[in-house]
C-alpha positions, 0 to 999 in steps of 0.5 A: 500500500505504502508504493502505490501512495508513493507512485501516486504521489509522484503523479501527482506533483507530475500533474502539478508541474504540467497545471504550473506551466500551463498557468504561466503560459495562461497569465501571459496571454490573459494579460496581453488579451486584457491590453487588446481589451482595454484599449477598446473600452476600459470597463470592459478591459478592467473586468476582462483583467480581473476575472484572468486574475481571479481565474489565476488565484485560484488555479495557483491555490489548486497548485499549492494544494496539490504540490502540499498533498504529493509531497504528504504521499511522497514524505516518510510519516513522523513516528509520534513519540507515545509517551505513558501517563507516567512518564509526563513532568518526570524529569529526565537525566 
């Protein structure tokens, strides 16, 4: 079980970095769009620049979700120490 969460980690942040590259290529070509529609009217262009924008934030927070979660699958789990009831306030030497 512990190599599949393994290689669905790896597809994951694989999946991750192609969602990457394709929010850069979609920021650039928002933002010129944005220019082209600014210059035919500015309301328009304003909202057409700021729904890119909003489209942009939320695609970069889905991306730090899934880089957050394959590396959670990739990542070895902390061993929690398990301390009795006893052993807590006792000093150690």
């Amino acid at each position: 079980m512990k190599i599949l969460k393994i290689i669905a980690g790896y597809i994951l942040l694989f999946f991750t970095g192609f969602i990457t590259l394709a929010t850069v290529k979609v920021f650039f070509t928002s933002f010129m769009d944005a220019s082209v529609e600014f210059q035919k009217s500015k309301s328009d262009g304003v909202a057409y620049f700021l729904g890119g924008m909003v489209v942009i934030v939320l695609a970069v927070l889905l991306i730090k979700f899934l880089w957050k979660t394959g590396n959670k699958l990739i990542g070895k789990q902390k061993n929690a120490s398990l301390d009795s009831i006893d052993d807590i306030g006792k000093v150690e030497s």
